[in-house]
GUBABA-380948 format. One record per residue: x, y, z of N, C-alpha, C, CB in turn; residue number from 1. Coordinates in pm, whole numbers, plus 32768, in hexadecimal, padded with zeros to 4 digits. Glycine has a CB too. Example, Ala and Ser with C-alpha at 12.3 -4.5 7.8 and 13.67 -1.06 7.14 Angstrom:
residues 2
REC/8527/7DC7/830C/84CE/7E3E/830C/8528/7EB6/830C/846B/7E41/8389/1
REC/8505/7F1F/82C4/8557/7F96/82CA/850A/8003/8313/8580/7FC4/823C/2
end
This chain:
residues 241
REC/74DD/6C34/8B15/74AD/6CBD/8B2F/751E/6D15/8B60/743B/6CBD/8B95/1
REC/7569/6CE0/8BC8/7609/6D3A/8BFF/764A/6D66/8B86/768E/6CD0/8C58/2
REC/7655/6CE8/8B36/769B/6CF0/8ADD/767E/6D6C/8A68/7697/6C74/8AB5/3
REC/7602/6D8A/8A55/75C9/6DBA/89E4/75E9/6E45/8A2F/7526/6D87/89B4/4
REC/75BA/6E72/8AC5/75BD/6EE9/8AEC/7634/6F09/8AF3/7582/6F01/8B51/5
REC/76CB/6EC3/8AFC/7742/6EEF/8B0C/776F/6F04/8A87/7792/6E9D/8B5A/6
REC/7753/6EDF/8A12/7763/6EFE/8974/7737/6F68/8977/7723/6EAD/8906/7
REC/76AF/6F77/8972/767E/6FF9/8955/76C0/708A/89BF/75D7/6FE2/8967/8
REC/76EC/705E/8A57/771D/70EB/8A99/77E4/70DB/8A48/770A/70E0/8B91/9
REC/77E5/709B/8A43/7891/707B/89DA/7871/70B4/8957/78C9/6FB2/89B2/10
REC/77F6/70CD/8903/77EA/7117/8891/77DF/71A3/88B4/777C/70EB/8842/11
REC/778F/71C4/890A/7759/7251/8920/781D/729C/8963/76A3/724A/89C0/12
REC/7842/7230/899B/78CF/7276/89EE/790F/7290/895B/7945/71F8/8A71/13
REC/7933/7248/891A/7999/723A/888E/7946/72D3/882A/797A/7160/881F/14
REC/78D0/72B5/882F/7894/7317/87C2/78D9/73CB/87CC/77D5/7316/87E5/15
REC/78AA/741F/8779/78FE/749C/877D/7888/74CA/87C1/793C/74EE/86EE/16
REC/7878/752E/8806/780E/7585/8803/77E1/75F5/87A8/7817/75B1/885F/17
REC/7775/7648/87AD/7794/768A/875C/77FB/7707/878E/7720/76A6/8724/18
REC/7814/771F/881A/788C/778B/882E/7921/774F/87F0/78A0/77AB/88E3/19
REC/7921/76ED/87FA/79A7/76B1/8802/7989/76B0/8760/79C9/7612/8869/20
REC/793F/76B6/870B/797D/76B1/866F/798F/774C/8645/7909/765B/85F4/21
REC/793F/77A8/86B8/794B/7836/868A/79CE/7856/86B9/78DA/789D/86C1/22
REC/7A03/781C/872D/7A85/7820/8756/7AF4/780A/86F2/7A90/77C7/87B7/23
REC/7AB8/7782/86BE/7B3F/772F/866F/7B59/77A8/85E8/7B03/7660/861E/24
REC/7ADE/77E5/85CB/7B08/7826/854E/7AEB/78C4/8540/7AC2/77DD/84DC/25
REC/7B19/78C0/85E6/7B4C/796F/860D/7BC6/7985/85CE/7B6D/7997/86BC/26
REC/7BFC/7A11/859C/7C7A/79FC/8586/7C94/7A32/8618/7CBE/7A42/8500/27
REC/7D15/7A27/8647/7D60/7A69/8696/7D56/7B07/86A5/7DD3/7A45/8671/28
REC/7D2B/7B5D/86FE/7D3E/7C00/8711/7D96/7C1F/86BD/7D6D/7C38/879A/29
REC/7DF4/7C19/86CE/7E64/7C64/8677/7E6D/7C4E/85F0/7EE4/7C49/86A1/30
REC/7E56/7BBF/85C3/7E34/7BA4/8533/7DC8/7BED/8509/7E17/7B1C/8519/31
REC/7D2A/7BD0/853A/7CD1/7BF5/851F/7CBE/7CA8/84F4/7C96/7BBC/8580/32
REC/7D14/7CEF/8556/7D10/7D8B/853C/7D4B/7D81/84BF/7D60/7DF5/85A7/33
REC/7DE1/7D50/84A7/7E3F/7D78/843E/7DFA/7D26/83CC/7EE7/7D52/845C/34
REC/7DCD/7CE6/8398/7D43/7CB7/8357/7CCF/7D18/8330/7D03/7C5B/83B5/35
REC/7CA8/7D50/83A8/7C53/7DD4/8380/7C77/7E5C/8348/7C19/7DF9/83E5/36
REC/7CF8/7E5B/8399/7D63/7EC4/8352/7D56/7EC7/82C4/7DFE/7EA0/836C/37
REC/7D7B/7E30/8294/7DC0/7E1C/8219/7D59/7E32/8175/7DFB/7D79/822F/38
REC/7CBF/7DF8/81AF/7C74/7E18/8181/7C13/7E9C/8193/7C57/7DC1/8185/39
REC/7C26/7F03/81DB/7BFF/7F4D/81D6/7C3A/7FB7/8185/7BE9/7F53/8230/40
REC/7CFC/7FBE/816C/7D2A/7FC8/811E/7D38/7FC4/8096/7D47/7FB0/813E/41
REC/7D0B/7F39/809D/7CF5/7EFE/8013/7CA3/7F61/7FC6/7CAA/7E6F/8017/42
REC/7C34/7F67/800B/7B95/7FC7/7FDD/7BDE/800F/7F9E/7B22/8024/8051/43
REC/7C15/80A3/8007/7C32/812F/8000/7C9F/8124/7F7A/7C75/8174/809F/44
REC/7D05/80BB/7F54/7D43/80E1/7EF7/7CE8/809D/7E7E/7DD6/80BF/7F08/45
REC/7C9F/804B/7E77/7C54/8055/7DF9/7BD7/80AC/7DF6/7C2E/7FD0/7DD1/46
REC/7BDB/812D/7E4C/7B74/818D/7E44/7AF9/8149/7E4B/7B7C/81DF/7DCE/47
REC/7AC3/80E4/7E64/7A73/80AC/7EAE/7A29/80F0/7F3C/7ABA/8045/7EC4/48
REC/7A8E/811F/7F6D/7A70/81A4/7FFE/7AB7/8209/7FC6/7AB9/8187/80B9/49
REC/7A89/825E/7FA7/7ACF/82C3/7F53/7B15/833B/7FCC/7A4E/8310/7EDC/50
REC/7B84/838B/7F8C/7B83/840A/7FAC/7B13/847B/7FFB/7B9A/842A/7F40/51
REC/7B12/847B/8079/7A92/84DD/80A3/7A21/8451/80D8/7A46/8554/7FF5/52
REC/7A02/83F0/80DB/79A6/83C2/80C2/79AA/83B1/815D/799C/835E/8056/53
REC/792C/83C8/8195/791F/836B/820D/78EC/82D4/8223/78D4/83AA/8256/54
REC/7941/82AF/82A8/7954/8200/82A9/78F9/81F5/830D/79F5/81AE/82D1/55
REC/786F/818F/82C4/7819/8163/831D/7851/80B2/8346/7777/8177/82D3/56
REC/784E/80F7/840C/78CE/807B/8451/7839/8005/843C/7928/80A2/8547/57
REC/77B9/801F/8454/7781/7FAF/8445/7758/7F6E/83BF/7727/7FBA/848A/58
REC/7782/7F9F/8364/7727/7F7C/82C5/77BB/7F1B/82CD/76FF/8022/8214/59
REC/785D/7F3E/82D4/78C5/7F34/82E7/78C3/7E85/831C/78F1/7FAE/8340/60
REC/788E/7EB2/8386/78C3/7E15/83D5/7840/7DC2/83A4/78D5/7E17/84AD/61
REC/77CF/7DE2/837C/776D/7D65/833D/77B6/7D36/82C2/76C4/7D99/830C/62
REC/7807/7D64/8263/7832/7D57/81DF/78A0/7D30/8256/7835/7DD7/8154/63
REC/78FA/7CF5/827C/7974/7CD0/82CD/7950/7C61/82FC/79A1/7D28/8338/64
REC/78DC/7C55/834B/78AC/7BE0/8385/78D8/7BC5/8421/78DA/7B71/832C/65
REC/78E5/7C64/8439/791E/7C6A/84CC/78D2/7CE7/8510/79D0/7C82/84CE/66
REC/7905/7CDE/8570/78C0/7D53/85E4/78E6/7DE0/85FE/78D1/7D23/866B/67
REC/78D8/7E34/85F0/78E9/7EB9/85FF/7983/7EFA/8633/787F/7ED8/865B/68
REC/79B3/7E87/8689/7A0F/7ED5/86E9/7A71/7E96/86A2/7A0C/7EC7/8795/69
REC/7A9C/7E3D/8656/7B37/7E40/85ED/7B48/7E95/859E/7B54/7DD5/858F/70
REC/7AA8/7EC3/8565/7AAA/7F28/84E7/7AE2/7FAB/8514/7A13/7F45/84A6/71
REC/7AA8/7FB3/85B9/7AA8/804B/85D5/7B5F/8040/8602/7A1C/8089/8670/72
REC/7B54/7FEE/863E/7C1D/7FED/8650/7C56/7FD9/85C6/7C6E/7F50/86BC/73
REC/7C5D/7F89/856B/7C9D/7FA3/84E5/7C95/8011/84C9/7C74/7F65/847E/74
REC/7C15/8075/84B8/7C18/8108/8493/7C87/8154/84C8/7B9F/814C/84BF/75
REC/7CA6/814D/8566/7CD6/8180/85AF/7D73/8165/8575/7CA3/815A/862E/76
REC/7DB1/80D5/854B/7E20/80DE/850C/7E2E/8108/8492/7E4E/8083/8511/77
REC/7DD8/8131/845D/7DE5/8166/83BC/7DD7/81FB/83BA/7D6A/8126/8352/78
REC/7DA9/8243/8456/7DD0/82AD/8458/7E2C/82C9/849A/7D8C/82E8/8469/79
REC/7E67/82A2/84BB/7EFB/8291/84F4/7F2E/829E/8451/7F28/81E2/855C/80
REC/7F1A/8258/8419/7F62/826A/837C/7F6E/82BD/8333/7F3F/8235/8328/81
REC/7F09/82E8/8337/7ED4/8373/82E1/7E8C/834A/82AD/7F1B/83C3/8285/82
REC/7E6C/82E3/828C/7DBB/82B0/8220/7D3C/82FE/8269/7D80/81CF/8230/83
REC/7D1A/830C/82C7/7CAF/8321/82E4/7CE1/8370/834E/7C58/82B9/82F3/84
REC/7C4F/83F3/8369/7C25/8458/83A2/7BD1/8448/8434/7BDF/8492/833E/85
REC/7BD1/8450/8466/7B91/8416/84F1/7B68/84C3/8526/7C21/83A5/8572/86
REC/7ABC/84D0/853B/7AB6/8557/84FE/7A4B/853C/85BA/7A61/8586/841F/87
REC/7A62/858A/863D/79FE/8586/86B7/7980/855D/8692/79EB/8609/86FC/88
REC/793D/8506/86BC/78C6/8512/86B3/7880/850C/8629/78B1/8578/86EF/89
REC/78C2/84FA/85DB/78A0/8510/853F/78C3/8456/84E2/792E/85B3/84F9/90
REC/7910/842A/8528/7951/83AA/8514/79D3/839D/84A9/78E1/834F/84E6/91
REC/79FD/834B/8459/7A65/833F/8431/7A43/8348/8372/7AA3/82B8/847D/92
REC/7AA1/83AB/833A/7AAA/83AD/828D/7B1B/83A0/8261/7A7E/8423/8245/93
REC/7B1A/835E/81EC/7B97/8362/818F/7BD0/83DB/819A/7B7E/834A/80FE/94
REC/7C37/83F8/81A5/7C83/8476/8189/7CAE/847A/80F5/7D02/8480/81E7/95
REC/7C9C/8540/810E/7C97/854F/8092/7D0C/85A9/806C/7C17/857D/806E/96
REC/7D4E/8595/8060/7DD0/860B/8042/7DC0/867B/7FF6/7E43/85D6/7FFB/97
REC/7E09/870C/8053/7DCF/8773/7FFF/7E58/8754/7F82/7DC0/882B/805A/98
REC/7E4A/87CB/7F4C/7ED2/87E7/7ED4/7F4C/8808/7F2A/7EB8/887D/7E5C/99
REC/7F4C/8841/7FB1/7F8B/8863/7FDE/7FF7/87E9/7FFF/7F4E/88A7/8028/100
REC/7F81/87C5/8065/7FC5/871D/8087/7FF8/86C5/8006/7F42/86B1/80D1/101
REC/7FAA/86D6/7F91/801B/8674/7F0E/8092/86BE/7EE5/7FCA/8654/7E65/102
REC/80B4/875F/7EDE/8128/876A/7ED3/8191/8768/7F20/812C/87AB/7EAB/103
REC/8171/8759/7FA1/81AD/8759/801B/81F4/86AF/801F/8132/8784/8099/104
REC/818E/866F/8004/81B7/85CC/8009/8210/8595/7FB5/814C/8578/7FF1/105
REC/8206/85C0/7F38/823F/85C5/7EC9/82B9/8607/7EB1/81F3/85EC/7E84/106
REC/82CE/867D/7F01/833A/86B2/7EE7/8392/866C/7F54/8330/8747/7EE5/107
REC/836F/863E/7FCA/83CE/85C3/802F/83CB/856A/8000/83AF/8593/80B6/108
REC/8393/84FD/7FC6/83BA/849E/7F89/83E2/8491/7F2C/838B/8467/7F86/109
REC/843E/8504/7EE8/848C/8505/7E83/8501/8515/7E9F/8470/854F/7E35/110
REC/84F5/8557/7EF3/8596/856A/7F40/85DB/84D1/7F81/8580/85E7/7FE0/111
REC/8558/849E/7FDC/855C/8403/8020/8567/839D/7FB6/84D0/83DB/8078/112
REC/8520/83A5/7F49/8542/835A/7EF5/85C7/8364/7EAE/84EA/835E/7EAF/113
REC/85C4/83C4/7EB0/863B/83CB/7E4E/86D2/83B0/7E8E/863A/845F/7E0D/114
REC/86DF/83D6/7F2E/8722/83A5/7F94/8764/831C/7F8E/86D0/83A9/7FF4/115
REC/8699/82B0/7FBB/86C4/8243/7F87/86FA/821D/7F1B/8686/820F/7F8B/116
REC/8705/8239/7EA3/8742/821E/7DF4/87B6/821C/7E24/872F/8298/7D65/117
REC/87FA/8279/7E5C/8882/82D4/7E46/88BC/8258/7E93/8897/838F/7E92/118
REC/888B/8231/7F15/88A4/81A9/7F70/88CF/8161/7F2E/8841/8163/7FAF/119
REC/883F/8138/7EDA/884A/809A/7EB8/88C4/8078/7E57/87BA/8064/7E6A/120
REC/88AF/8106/7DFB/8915/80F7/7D80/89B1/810F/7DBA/88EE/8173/7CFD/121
REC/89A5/811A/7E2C/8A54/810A/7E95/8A2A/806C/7EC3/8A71/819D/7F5D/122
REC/89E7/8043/7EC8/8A04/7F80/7F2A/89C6/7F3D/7EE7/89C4/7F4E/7FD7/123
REC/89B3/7F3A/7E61/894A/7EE3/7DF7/89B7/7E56/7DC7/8912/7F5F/7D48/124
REC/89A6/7DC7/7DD8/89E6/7D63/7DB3/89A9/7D44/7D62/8A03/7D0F/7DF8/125
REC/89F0/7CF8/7CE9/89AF/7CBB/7C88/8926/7C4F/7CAE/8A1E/7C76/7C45/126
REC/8925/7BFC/7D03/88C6/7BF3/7D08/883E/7C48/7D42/88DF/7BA4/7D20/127
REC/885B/7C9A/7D63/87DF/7CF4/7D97/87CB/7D3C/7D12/87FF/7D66/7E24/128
REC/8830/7D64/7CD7/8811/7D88/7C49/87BB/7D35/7BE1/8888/7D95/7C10/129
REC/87C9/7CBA/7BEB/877F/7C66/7B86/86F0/7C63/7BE0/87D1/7BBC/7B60/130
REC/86A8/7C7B/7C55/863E/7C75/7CA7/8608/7CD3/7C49/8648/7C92/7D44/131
REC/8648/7D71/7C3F/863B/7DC2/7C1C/85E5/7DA0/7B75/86B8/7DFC/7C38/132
REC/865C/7DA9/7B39/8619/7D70/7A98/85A3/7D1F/7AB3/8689/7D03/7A35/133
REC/859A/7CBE/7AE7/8505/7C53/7AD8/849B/7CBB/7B1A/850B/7B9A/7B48/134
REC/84C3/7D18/7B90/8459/7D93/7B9C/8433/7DCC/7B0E/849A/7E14/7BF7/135
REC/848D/7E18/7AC9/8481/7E7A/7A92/843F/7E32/79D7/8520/7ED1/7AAC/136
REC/8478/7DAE/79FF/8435/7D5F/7977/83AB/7D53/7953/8453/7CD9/7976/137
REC/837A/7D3B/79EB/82E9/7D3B/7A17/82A7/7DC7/79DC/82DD/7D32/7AC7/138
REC/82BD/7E32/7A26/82A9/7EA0/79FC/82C2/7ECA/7996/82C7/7ED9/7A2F/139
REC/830F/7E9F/7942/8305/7EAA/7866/8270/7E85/7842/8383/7E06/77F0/140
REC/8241/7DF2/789C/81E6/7DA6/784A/8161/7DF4/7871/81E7/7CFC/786A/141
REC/814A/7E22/78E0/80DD/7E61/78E1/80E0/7EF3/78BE/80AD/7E4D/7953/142
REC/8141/7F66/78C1/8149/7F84/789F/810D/7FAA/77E1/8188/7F6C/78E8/143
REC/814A/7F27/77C9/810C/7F0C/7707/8098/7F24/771D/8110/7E64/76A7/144
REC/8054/7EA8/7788/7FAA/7EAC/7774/7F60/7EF3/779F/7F68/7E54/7795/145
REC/7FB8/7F6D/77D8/7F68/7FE3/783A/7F19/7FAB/787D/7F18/8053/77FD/146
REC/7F5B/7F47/78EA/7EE2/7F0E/7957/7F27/7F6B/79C6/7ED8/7E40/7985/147
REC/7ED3/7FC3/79F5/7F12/8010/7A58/7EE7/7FE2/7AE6/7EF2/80A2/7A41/148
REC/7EA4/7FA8/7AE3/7E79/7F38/7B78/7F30/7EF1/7B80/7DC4/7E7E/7B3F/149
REC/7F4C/7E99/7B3A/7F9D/7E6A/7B25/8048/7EA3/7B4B/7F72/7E56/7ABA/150
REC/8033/7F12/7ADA/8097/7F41/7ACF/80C7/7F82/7B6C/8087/7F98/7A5A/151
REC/8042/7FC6/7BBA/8074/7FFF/7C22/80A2/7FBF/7C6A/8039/803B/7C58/152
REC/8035/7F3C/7C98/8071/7ED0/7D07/8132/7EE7/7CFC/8034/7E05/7CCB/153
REC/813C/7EA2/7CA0/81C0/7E6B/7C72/8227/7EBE/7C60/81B6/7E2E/7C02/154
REC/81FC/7F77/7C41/8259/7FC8/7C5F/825B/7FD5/7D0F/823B/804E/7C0C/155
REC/81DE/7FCB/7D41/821A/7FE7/7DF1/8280/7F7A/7E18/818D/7FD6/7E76/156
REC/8275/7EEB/7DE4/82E6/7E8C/7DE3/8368/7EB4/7DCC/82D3/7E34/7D8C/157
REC/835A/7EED/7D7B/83FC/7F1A/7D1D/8420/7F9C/7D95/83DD/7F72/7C36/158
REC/83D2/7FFF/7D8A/83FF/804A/7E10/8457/8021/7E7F/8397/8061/7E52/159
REC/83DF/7FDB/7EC7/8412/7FA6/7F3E/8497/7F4E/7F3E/83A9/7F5C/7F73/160
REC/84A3/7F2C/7ECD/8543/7EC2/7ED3/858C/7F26/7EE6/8585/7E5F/7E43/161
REC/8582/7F99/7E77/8609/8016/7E6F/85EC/8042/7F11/85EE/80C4/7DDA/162
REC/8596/8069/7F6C/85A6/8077/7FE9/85EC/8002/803B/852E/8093/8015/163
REC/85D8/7F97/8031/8614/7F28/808F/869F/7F41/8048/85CB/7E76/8089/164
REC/86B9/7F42/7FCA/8750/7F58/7FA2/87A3/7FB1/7FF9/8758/7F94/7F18/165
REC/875F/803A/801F/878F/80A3/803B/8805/8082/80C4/8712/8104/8053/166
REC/87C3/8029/8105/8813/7FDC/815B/87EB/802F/81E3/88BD/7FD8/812D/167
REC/878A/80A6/81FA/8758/80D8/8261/8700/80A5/8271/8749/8140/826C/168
REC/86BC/8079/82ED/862B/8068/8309/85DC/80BF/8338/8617/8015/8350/169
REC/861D/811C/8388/85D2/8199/83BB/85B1/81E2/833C/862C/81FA/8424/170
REC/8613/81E9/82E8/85D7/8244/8245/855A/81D9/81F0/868C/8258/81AF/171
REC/8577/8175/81FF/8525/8104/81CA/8494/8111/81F5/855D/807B/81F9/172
REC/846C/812F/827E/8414/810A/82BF/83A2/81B7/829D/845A/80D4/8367/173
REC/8410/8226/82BC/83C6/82A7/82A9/8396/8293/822B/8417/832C/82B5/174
REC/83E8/8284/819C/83C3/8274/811E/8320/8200/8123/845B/8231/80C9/175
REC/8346/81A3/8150/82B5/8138/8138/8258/81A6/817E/82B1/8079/819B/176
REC/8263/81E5/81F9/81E2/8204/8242/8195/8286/81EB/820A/8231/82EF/177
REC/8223/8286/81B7/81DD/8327/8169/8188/82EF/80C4/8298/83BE/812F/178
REC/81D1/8285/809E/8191/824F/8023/80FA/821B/8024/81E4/81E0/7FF8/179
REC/8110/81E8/80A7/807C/81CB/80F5/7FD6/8262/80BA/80BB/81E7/81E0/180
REC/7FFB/82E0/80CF/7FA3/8320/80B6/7FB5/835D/8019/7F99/8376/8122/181
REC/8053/836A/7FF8/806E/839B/7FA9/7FF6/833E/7F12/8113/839A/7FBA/182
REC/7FD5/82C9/7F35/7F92/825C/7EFA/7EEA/82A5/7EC0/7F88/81D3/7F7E/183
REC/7ED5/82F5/7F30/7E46/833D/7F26/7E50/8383/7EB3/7E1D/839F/7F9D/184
REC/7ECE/83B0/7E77/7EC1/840D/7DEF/7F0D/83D5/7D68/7F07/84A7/7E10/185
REC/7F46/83B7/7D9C/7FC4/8369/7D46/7F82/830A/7CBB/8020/82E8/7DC5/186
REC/7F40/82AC/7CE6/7EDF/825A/7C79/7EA5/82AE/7BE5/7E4D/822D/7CD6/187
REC/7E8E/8317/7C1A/7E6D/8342/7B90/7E95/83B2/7B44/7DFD/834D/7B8C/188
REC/7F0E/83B3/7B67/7F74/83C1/7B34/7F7D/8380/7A6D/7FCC/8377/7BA9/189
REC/7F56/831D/7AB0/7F5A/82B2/7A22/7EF2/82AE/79BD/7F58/8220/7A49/190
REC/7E90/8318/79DB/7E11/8346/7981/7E34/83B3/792E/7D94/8376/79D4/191
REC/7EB6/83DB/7944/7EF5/8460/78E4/7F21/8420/7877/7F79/84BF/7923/192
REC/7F07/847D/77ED/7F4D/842C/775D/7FD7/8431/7777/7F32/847A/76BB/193
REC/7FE8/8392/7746/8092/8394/7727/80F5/8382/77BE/80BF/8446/76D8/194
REC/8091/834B/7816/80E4/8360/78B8/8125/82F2/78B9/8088/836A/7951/195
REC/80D8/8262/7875/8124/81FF/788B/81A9/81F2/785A/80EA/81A7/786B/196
REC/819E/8217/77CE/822B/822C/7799/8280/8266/77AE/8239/8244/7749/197
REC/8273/82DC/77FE/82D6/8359/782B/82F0/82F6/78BB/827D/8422/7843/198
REC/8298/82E1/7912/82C7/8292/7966/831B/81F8/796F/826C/8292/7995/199
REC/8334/81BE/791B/836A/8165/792D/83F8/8175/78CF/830D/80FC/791C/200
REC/83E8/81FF/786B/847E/8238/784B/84CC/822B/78A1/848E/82B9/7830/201
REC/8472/826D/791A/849F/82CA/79C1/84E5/8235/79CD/83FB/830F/7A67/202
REC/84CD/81E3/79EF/84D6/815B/7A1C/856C/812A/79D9/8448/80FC/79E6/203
REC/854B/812B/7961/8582/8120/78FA/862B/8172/7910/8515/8159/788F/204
REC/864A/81E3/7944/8698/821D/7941/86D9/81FC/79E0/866D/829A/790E/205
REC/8672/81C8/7A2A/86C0/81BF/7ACB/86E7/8157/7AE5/8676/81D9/7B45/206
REC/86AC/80FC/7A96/8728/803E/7A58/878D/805F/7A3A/870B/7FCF/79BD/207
REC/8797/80B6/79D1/8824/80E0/79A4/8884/8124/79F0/881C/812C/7940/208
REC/884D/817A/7A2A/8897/819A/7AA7/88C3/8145/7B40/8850/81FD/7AC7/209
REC/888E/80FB/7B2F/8899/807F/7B89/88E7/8027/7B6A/8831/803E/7B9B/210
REC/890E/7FC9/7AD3/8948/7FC1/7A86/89C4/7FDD/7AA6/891B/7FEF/7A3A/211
REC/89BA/806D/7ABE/8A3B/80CC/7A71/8A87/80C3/7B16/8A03/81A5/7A1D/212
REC/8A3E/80A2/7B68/8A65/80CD/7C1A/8A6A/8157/7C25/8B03/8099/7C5B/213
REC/8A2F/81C1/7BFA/8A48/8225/7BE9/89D9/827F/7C54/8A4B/8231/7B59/214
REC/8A01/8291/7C93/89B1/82CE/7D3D/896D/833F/7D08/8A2A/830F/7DD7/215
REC/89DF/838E/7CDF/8960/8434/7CBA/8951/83FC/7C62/8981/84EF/7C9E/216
REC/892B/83AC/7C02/88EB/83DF/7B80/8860/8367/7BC0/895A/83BB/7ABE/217
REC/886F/8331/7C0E/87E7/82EB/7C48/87CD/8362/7C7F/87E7/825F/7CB4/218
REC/87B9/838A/7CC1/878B/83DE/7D4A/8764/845A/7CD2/8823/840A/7DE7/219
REC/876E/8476/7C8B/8750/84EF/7C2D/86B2/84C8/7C09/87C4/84F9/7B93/220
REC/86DD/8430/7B9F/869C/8403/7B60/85EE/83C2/7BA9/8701/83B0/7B2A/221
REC/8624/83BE/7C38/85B8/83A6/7C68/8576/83F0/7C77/85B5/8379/7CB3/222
REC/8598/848E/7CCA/8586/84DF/7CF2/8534/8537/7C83/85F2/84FC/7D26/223
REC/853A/8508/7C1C/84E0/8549/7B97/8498/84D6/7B97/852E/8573/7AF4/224
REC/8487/8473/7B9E/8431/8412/7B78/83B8/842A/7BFA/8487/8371/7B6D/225
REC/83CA/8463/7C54/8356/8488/7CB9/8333/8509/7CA8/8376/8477/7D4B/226
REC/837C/8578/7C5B/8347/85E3/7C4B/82E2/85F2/7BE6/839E/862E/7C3E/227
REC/830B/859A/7B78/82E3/857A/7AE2/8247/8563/7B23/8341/84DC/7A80/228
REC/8238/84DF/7B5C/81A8/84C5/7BA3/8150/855B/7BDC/81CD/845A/7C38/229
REC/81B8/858B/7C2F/8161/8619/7C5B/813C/867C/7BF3/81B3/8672/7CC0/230
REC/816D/8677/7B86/8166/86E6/7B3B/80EA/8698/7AD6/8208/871C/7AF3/231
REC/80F8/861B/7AC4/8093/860C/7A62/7FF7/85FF/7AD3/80BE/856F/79F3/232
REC/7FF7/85EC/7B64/7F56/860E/7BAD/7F3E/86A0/7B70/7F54/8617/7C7B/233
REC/7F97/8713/7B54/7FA8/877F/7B61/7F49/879E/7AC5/804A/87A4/7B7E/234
REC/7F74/8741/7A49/7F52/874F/79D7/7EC1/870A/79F6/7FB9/8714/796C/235
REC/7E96/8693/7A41/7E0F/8683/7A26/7DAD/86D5/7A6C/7DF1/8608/7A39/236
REC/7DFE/8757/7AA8/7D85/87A1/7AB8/7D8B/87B2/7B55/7CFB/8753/7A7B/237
REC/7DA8/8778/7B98/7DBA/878B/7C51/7E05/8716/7C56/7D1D/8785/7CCB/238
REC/7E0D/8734/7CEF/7E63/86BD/7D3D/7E1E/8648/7D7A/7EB0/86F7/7DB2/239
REC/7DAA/8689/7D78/7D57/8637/7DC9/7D39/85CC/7D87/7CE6/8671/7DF5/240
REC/7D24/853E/7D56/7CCE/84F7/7D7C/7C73/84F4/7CF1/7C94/8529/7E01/241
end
């Protein structure tokens, strides 16, 4: 009988509880927000939470599988970002950029972009150059198949290298934060006839200039390759969205 009762209080000690399994498969605070971050993100760039839309924090965290107060702090870092609107008393919406704000964005990150080019194409080594090509190879192939899901991912890839090239991080870091909203308009971009092809000319011509090590003729070439984008929101009719 000792025997049987000391097995059984030696099972119940060993067993999990149920806090201790809700424990075991908590993530961590800081994981858990940047997690909510990441997918709340996710949404807003596949227009899933659209432009303007207001974010219900509880419909939010039942579809999450979490509690109110990561959602409402993730919000809080994504308006820190510019993704979202955090409006008194009214709660939190996608932001929606006027026209103002896309030519405004657009016309700095052409200059920043093009900054970075001018950089990279001054400190570019052959092997960062061949990184380059397997980027830009990628972007031929979808490109062909007009997968523009695709194609975008993999151009923000190709971006961001020519920024880490640039060899600034303070220029590196403004450029990502700004690409961050610049993202809200940018996508459809690629619903205009003939964008893919004119765009990956663009592409097409800033290899060669890279290629060539040739600083201004990157920094030109970029610098139209972000205007080119603004001008064709301009042809589908607004900026918006």
């Amino acid at each position: 009988m000792k025997n049987a009762l000391s097995t059984r209080r030696e099972r119940q000690s060993t067993a999990p509880s149920g806090g201790a399994k809700a424990a075991a498969s908590r993530k961590p605070r800081a994981a858990l927000y940047e997690w909510v971050v990441n997918r709340i993100r996710e949404k807003i760039y596949a227009y899933e939470l659209s432009p303007g839309d207001w974010i219900d924090e509880q419909r939010l965290a039942e579809e999450l599988g979490i509690s109110r107060t990561p959602v409402r702090e993730g919000l809080k870092l994504l308006a820190a970002e510019g993704l979202v609107t955090v409006k008194p008393r009214r709660g939190s919406y996608v932001t929606k950029l006027t026209d103002e704000d896309v030519d405004q964005i657009f016309a700095l990150m052409a200059r920043l972009e093009g900054w970075c080019a001018f950089e990279a194409a001054s400190r570019i080594d052959d092997d960062s150059l061949r990184n380059l090509e397997q980027l830009h190879e990628t972007l031929e192939v979808h490109a062909a198949a007009h997968d523009a899901g695709r194609y975008h991912e993999n151009n923000v890839e190709f971006h961001a290298a020519i920024q880490r090239l640039s060899g600034n991080r303070w220029l590196a870091n403004v450029v990502a934060e700004l690409r961050i909203v610049m993202r809200l308009a940018r996508v459809q971009t690629l619903r205009y006839p003939g964008r893919f092809e004119s765009s990956i000319d663009e592409h097409r011509d800033l290899m060669a200039a890279l290629r060539a090590r040739d600083p201004a003729r990157a920094e030109t070439t970029m610098r139209d390759h972000l205007l080119n984008q603004l001008a064709v929101l301009h042809q589908l009719g607004g900026r918006n969205p």
